[in-house]
C-alpha positions as CSV (number, residue, x, y, z in Angstrom):
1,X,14.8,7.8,-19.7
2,X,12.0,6.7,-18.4
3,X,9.3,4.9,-20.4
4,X,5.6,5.3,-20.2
5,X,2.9,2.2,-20.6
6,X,-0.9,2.3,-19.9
7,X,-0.9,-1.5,-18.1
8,X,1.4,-3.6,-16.5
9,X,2.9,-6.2,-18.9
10,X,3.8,-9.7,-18.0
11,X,7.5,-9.0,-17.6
12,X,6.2,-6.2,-14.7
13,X,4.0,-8.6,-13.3
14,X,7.1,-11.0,-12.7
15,X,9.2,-8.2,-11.1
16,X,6.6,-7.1,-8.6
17,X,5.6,-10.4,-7.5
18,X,9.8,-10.9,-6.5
19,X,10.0,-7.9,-4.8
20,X,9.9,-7.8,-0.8
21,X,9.4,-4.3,-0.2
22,X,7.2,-1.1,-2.1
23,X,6.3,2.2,-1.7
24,X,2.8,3.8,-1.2
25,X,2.4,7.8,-1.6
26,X,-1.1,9.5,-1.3
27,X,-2.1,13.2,-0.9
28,X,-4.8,15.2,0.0
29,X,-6.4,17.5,-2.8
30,X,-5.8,20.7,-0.5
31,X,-2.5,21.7,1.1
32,X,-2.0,18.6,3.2
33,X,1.1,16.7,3.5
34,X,2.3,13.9,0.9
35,X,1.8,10.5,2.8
36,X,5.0,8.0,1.8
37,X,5.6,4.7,3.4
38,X,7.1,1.9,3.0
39,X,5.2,-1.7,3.0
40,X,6.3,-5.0,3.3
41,X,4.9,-8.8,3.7
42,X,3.0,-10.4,1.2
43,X,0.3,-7.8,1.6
44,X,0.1,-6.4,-2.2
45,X,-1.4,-8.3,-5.3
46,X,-2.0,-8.3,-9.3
47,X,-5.2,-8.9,-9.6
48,X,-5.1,-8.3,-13.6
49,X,-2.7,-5.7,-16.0
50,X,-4.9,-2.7,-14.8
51,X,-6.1,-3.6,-11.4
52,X,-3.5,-3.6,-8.3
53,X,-4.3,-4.2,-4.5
54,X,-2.7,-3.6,-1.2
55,X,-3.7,-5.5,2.2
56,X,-3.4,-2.5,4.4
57,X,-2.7,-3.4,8.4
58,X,-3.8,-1.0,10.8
59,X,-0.8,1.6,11.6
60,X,0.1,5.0,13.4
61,X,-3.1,6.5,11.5
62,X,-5.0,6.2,8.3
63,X,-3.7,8.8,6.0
64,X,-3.6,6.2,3.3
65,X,-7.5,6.1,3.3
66,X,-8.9,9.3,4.1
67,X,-6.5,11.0,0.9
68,X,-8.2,7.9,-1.5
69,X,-11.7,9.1,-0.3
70,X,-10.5,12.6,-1.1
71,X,-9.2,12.5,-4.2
72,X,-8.5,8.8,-5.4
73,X,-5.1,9.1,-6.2
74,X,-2.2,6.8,-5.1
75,X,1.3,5.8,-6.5
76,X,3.1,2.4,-5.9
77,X,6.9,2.2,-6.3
78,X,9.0,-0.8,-6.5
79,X,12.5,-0.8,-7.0
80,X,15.0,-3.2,-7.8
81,X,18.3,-4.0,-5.2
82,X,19.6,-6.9,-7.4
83,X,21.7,-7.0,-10.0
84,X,19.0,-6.4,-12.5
85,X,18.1,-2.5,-11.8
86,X,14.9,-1.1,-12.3
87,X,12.2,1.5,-10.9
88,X,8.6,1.0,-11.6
89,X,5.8,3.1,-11.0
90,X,2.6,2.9,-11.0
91,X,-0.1,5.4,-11.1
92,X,-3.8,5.3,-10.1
93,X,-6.9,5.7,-8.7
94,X,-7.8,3.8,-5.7
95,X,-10.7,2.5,-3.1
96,X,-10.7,1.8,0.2
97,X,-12.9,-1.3,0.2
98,X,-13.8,-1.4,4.5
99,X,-13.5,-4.2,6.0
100,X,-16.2,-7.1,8.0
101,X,-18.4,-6.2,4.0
102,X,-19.0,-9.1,1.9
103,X,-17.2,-7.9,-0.7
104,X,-14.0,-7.4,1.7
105,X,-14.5,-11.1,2.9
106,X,-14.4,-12.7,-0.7
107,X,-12.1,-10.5,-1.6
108,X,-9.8,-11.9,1.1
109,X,-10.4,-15.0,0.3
110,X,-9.4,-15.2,-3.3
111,X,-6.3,-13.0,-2.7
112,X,-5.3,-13.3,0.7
113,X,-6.0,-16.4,2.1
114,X,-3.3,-16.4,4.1
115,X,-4.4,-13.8,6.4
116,X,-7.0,-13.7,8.7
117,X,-9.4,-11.2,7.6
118,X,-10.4,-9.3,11.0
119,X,-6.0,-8.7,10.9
120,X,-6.2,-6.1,8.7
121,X,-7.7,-2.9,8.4
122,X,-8.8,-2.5,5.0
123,X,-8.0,-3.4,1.7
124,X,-7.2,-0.5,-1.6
125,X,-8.4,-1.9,-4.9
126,X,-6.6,0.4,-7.6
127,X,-6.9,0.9,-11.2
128,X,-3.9,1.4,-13.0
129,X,-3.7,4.6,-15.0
130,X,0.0,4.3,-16.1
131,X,3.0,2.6,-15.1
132,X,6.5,3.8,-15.9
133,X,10.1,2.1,-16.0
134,X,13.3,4.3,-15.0
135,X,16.7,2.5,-15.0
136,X,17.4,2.4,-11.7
137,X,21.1,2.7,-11.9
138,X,21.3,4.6,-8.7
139,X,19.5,2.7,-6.0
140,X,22.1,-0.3,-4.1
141,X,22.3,-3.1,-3.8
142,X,20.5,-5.0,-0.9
143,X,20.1,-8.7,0.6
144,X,16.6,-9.4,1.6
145,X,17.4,-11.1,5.3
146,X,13.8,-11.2,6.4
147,X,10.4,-9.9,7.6
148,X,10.4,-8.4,10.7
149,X,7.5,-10.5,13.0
150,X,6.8,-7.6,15.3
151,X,3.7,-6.4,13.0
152,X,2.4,-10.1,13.1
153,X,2.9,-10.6,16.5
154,X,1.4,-7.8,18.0
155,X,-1.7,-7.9,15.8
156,X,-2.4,-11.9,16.6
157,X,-1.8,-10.6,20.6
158,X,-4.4,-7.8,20.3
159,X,-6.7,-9.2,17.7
160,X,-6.6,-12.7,20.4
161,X,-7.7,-10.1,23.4
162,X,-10.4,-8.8,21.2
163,X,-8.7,-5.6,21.2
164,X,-7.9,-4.4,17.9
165,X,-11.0,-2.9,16.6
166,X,-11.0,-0.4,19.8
167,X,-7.3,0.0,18.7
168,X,-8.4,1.4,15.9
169,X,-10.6,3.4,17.2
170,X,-8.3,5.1,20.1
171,X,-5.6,5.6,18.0
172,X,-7.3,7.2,14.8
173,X,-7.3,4.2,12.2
174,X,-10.7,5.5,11.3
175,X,-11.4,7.6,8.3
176,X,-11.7,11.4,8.7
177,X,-9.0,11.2,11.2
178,X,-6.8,13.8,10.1
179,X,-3.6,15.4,11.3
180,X,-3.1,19.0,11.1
181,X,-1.9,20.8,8.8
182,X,1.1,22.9,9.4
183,X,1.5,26.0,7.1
184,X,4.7,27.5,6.2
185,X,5.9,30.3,4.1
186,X,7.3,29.2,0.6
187,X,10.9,29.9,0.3
């Protein structure tokens, strides 16, 4: 059964920060498609028990983004593949803070320090408006072997041409770029 809080305690805190992989999933306010990914690298952070954010890298589009400036709402899952099961949710409402702003750079400072902060694309600040646990009995059991470099490598190659920001552009990392929607008859 699953079990409903209003912030993330410090035993959640603990879990997240061990986990190598979590789930993003936005959606637009009208009929649009539900936008669920996968994330990985040490791209997602606490920054207190009601404030989450994730270190977005630029991608195949920009979904993420233009469904926060829509409507706010985004969901982060985390689940456990150790011994210990668990599922943990957490539900809120979300920014897109742009990046090259002073707030952005600070931001990255403080949080990601690790990364250089033209390598990303933006960054969502969230604010928690409840977290739930669920067992977790039914996901496997997985080893963690690695991250894949692929990411990493082709973002130092383009950002070292001075190509990434026209990337972005080309290849609709920009808000407002939407897909379109495909209608179907409910069955």
């Amino acid at each position: 059964m699953g079990k409903f809080k209003r912030e993330l305690t410090e035993e959640l805190i603990a879990f997240i920060n061990e986990q190598k992989l979590f789930f993003v999933a936005t959606a637009p306010s009208d009929e649009g498609r539900v936008n669920l990914s996968p994330k990985g690298y040490d791209s997602f952070k606490v920054v207190d028990h009601n404030t989450i954010a994730y270190l977005d890298y630029v991608g195949s589009g920009n979904e993420t983004a233009n469904h926060l400036n829509d409507n706010g709402k985004i969901t982060f899952m985390w689940c456990s593949f150790d011994e210990k099961p668990l599922i943990l949710r957490a539900y809120c409402y979300g920014q897109v803070m742009e990046k090259g702003t002073e707030h952005y750079m600070k931001f990255m400072q403080l949080h990601f320090p690790h990364v250089a902060p033209e390598a990303a694309r933006q960054i969502f600040v969230c604010q928690i408006e409840a977290v739930q646990t669920s067992c977790g009995f039914g996901v496997p059991l997985y080893d963690f072997i690695g991250e894949r470099e692929t990411m990493k490598q082709w973002t130092e190659k383009k950002l070292a041409k001075g190509e990434l920001d026209d990337y972005m552009v080309k290849h609709g990392n920009r808000l407002d770029e939407k897909l379109p929607v495909v209608k179907r008859e409910k069955v």
